[in-house]
N, CA, C and O atoms as a printed pandas DataFrame, in Angstrom:
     atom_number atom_name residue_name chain_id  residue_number  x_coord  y_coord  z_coord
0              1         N          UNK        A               1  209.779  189.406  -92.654
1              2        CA          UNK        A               1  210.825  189.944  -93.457
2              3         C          UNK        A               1  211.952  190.500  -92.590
3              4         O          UNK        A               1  211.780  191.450  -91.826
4              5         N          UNK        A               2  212.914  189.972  -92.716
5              6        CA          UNK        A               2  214.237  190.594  -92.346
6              7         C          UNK        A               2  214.132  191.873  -92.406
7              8         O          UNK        A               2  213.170  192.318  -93.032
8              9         N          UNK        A               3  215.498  193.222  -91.504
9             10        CA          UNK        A               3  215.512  194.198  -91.954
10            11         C          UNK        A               3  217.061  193.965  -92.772
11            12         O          UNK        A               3  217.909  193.137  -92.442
12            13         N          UNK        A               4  217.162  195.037  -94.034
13            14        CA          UNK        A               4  218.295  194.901  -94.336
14            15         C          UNK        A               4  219.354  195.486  -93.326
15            16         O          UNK        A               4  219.358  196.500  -92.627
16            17         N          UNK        A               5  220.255  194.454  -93.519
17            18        CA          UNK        A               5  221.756  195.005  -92.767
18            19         C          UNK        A               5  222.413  196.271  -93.182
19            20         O          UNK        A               5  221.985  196.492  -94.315
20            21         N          UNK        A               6  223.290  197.272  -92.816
21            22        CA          UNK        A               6  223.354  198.766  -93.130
22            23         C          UNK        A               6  224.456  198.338  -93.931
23            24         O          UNK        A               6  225.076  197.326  -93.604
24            25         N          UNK        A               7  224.733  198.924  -94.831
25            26        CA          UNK        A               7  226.127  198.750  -95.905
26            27         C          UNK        A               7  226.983  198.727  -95.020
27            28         O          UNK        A               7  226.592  198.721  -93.853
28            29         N          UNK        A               8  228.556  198.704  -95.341
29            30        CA          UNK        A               8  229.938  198.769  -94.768
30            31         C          UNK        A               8  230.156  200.382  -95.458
31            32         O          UNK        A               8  230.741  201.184  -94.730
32            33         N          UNK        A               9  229.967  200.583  -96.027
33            34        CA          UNK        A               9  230.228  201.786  -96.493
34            35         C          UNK        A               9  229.570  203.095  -95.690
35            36         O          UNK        A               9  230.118  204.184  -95.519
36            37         N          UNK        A              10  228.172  202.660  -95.222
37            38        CA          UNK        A              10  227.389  203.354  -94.296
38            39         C          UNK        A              10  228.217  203.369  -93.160
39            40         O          UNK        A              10  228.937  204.364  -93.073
40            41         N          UNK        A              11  228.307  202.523  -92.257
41            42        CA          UNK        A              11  228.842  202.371  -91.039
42            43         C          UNK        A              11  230.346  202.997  -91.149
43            44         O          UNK        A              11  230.803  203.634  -90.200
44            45         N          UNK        A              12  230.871  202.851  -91.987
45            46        CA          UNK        A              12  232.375  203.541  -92.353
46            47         C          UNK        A              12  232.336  205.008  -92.012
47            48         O          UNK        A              12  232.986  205.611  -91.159
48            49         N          UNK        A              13  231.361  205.489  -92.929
49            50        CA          UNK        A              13  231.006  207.146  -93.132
50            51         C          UNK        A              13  230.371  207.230  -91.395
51            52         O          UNK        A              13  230.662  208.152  -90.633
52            53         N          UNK        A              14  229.552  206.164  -91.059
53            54        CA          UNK        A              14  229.194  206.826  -89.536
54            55         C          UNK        A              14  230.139  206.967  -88.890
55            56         O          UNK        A              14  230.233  207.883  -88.072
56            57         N          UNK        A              15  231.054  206.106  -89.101
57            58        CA          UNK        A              15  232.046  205.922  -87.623
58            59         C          UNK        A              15  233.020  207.387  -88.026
59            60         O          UNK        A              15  233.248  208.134  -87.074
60            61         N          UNK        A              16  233.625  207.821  -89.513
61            62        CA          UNK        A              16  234.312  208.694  -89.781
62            63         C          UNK        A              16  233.264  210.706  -89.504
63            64         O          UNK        A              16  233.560  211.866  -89.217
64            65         N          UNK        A              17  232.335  210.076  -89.768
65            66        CA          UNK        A              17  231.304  211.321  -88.831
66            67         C          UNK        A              17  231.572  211.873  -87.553
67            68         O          UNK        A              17  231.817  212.976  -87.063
68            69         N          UNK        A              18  231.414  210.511  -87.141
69            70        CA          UNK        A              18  231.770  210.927  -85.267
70            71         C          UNK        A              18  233.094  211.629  -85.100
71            72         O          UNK        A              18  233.199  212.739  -84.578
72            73         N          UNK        A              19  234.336  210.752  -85.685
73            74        CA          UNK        A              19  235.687  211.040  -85.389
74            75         C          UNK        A              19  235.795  212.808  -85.926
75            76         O          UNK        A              19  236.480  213.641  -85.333
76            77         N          UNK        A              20  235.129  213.036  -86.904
77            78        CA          UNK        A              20  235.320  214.312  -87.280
78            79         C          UNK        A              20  234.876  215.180  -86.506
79            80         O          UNK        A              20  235.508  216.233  -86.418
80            81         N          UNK        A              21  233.499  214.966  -85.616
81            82        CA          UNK        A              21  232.454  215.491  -84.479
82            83         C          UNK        A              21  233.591  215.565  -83.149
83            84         O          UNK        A              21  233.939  216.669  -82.729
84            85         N          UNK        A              22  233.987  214.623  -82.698
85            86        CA          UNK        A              22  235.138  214.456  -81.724
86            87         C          UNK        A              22  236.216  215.578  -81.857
87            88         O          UNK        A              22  236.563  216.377  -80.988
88            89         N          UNK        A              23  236.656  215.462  -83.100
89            90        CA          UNK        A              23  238.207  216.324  -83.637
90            91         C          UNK        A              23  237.355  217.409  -83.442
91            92         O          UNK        A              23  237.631  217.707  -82.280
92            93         N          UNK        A              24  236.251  218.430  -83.920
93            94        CA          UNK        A              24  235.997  219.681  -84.114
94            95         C          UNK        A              24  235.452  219.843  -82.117
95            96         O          UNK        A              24  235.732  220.957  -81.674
96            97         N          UNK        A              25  235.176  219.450  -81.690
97            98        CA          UNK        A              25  235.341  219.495  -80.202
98            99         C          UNK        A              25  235.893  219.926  -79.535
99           100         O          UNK        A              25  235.744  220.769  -78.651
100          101         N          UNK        A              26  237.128  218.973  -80.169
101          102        CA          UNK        A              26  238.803  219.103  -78.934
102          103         C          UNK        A              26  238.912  220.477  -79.830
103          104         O          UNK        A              26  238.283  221.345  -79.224
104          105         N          UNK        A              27  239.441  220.971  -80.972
105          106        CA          UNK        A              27  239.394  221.913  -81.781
106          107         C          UNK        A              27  239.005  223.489  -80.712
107          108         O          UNK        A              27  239.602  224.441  -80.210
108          109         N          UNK        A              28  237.378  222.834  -80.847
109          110        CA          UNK        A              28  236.506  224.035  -79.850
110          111         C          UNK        A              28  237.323  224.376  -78.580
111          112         O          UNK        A              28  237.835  225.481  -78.395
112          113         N          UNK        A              29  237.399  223.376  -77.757
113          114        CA          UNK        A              29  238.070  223.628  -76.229
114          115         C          UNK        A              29  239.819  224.149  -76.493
115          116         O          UNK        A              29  240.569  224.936  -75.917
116          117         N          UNK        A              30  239.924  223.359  -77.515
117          118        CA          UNK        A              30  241.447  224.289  -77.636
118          119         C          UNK        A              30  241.146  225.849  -77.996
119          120         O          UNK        A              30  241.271  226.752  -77.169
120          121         N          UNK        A              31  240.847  225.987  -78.974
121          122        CA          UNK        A              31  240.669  227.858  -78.728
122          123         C          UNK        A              31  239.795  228.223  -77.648
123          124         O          UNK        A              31  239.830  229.449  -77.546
124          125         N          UNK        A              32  239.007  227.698  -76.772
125          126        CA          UNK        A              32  238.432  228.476  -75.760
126          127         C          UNK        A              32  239.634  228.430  -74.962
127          128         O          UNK        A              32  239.930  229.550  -74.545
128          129         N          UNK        A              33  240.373  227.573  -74.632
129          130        CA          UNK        A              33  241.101  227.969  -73.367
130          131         C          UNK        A              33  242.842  228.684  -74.125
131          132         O          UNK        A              33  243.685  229.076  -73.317
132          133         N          UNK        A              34  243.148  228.756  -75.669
133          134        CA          UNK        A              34  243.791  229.941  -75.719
134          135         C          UNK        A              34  243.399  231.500  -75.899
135          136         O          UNK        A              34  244.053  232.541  -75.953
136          137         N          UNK        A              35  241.832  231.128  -75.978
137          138        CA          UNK        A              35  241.143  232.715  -75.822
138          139         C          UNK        A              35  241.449  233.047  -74.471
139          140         O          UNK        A              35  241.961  234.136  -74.214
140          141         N          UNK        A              36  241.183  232.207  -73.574
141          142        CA          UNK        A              36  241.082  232.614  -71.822
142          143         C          UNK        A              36  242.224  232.705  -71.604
143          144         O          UNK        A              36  242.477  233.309  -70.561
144          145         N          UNK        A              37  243.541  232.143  -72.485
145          146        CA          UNK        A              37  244.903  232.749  -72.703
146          147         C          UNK        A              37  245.354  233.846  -72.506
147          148         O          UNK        A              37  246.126  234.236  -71.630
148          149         N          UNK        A              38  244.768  234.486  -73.513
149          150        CA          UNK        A              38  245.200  235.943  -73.964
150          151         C          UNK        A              38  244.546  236.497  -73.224
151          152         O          UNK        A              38  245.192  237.299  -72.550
152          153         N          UNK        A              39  242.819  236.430  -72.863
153          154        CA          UNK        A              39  241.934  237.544  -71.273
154          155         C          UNK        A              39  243.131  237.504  -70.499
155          156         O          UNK        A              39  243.639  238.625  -70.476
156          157         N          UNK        A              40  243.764  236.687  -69.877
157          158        CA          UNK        A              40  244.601  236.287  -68.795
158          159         C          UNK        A              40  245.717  237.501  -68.824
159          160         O          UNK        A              40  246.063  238.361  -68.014
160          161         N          UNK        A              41  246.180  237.067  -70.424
161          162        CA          UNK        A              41  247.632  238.202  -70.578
162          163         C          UNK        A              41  246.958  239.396  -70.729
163          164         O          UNK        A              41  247.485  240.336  -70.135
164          165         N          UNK        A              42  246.074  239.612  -71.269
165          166        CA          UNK        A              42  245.901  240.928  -71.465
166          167         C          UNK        A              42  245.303  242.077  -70.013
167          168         O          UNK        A              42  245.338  243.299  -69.873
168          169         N          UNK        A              43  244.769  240.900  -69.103
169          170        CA          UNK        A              43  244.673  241.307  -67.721
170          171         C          UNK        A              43  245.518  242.165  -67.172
171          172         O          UNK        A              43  245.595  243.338  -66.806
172          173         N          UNK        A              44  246.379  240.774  -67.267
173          174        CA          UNK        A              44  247.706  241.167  -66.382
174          175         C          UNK        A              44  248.517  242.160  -66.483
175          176         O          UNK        A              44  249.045  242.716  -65.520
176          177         N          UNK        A              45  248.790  242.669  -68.501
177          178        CA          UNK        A              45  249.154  243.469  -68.592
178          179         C          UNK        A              45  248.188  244.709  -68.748
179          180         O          UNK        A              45  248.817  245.557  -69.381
180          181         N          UNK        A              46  247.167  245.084  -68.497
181          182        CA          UNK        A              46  246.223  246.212  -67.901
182          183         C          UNK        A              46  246.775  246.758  -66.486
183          184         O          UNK        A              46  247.021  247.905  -66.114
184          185         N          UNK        A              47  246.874  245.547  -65.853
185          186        CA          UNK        A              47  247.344  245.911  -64.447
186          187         C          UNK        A              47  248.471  245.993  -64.219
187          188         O          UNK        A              47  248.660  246.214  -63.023
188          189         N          UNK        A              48  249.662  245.898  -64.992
189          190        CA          UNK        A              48  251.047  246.508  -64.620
190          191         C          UNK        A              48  251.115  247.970  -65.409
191          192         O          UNK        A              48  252.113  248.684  -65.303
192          193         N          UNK        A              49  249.897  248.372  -66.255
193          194        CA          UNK        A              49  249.714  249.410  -66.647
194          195         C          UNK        A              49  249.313  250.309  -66.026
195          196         O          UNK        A              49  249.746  251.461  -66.026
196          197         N          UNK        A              50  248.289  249.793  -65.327
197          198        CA          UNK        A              50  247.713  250.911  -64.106
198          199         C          UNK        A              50  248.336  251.151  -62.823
199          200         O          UNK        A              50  248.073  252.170  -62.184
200          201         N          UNK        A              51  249.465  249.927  -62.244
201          202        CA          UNK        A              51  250.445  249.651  -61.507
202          203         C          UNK        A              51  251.779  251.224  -61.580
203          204         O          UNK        A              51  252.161  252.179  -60.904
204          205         N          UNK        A              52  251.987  250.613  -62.770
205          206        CA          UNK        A              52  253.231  251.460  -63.830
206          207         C          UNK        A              52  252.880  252.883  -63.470
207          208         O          UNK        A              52  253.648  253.534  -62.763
208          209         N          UNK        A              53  251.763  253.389  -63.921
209          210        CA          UNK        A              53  251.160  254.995  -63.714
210          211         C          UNK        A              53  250.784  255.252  -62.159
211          212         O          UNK        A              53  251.062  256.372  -61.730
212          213         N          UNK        A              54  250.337  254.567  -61.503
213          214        CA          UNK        A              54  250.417  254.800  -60.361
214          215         C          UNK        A              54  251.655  255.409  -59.704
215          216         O          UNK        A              54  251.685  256.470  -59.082
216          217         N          UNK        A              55  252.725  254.533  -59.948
217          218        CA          UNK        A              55  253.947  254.810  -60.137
218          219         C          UNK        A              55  254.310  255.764  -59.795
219          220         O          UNK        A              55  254.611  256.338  -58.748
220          221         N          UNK        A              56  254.253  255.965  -61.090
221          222        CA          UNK        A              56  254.723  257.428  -61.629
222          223         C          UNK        A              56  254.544  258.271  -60.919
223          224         O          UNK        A              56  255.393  258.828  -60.222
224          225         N          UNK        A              57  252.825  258.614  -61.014
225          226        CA          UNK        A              57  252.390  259.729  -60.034
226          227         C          UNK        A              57  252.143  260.084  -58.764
227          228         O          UNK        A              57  251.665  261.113  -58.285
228          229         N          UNK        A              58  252.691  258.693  -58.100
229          230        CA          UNK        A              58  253.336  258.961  -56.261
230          231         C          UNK        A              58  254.583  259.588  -56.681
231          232         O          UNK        A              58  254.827  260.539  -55.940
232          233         N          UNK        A              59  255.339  259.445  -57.456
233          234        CA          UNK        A              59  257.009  259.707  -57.614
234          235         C          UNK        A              59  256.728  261.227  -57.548
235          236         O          UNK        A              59  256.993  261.918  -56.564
236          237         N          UNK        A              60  256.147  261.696  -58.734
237          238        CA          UNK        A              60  256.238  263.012  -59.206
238          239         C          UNK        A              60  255.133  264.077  -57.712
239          240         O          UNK        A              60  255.207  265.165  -57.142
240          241         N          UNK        A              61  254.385  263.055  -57.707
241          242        CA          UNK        A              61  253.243  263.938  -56.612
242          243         C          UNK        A              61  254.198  264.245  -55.350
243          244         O          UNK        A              61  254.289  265.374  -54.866
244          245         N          UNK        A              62  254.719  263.413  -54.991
245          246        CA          UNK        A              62  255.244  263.202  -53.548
246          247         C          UNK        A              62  256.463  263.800  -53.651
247          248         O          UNK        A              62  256.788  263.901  -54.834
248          249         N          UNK        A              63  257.416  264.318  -52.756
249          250        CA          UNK        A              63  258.282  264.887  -52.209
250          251         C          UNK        A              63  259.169  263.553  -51.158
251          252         O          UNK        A              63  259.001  263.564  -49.939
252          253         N          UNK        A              64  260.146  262.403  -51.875
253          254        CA          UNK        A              64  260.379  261.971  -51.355
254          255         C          UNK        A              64  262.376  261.326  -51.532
255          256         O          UNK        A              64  263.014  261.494  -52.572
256          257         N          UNK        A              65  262.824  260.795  -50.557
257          258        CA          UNK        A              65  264.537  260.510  -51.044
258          259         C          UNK        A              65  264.395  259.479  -51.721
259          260         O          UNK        A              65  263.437  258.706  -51.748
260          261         N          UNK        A              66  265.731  259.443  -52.500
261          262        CA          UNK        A              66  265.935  258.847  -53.120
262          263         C          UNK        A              66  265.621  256.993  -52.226
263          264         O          UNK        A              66  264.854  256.243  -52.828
264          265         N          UNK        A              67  266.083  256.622  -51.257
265          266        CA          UNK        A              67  266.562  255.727  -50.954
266          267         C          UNK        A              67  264.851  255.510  -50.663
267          268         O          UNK        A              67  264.711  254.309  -50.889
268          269         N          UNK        A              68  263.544  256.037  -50.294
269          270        CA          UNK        A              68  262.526  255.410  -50.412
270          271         C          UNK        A              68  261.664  255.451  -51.476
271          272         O          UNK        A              68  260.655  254.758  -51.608
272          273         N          UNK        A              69  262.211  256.532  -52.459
273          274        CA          UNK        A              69  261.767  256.317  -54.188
274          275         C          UNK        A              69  262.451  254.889  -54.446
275          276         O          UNK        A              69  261.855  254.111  -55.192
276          277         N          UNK        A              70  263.781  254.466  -53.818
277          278        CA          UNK        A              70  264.262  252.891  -54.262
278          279         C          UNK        A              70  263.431  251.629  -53.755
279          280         O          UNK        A              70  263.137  250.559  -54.287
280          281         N          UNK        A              71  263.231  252.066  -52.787
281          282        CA          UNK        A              71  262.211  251.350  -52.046
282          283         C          UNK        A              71  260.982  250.773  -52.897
283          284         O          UNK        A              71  260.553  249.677  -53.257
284          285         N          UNK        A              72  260.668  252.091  -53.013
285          286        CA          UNK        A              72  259.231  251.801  -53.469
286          287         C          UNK        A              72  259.028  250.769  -54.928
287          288         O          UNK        A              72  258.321  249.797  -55.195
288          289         N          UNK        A              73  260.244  251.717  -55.792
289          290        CA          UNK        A              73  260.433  250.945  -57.406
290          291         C          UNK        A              73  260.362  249.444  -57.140
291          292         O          UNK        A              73  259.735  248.610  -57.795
292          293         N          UNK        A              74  261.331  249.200  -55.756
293          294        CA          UNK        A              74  261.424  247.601  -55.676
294          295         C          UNK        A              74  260.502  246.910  -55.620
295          296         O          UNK        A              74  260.409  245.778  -56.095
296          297         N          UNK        A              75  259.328  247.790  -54.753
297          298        CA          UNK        A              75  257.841  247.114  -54.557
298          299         C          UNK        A              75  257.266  246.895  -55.614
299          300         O          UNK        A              75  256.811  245.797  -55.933
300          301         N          UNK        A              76  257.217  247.889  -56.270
301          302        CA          UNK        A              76  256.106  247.935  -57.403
302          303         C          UNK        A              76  256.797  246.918  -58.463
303          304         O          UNK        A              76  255.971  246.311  -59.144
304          305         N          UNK        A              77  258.319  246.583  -58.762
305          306        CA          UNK        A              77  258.968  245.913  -59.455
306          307         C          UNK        A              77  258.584  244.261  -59.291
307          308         O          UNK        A              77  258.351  243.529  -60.252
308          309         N          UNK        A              78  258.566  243.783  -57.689
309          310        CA          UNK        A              78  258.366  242.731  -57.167
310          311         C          UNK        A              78  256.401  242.401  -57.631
311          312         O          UNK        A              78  255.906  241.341  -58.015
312          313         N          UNK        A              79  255.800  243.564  -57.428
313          314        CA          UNK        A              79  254.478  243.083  -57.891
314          315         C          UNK        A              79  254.457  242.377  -59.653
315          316         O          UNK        A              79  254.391  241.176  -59.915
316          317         N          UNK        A              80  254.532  243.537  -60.683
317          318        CA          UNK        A              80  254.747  243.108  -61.853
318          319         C          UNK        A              80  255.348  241.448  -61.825
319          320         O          UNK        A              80  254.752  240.493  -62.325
320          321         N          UNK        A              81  256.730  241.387  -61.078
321          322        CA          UNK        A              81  257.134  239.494  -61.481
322          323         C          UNK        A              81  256.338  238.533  -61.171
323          324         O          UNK        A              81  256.162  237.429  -61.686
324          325         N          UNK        A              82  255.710  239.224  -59.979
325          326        CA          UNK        A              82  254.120  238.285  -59.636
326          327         C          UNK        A              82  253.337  238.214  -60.398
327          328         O          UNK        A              82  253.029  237.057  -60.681
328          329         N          UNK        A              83  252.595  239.319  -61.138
329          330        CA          UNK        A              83  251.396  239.036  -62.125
330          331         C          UNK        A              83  251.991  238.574  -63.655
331          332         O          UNK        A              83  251.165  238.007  -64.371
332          333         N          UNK        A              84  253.442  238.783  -64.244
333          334        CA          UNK        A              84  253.787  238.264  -65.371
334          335         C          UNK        A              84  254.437  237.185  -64.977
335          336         O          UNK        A              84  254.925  236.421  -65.810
């Protein structure tokens, strides 16, 4: 005895199974890597936060001129364009 051959209708629905299995995939990897997006930004901006206050409290702690308080802003200014 023969086996029966699978409908066209079967094989249709299989092949449209997969493609849907495929699509929810790419789907998956797209939000994992705009989740690791935002870790990224939200890093970065943690650390121009803790950067920022650091800041601050050499400025205010320290006893220093103007022209190496300019100094310094520039440094800490030049870091931030690096991490954003």
């Amino acid at each position: 005895m023969a086996s029966p051959e699978p409908d066209i209708d079967d094989l249709s629905h299989k092949r449209r199974m997969e493609e849907l299995e495929i699509e929810m995939f790419e789907v998956e990897i797209k939000a994992k890597k705009l989740a690791n997006a935002v870790l990224a930004r939200n890093s970065a901006r943690e650390h121009l936060i803790k950067v920022t206050q650091q800041y601050r409290e050499l400025c205010q702690d320290s006893i220093m001129d103007e022209r190496t308080r300019s100094m310094l802003k520039k440094g800490f200014l030049n870091m931030a364009k690096a991490v954003g």
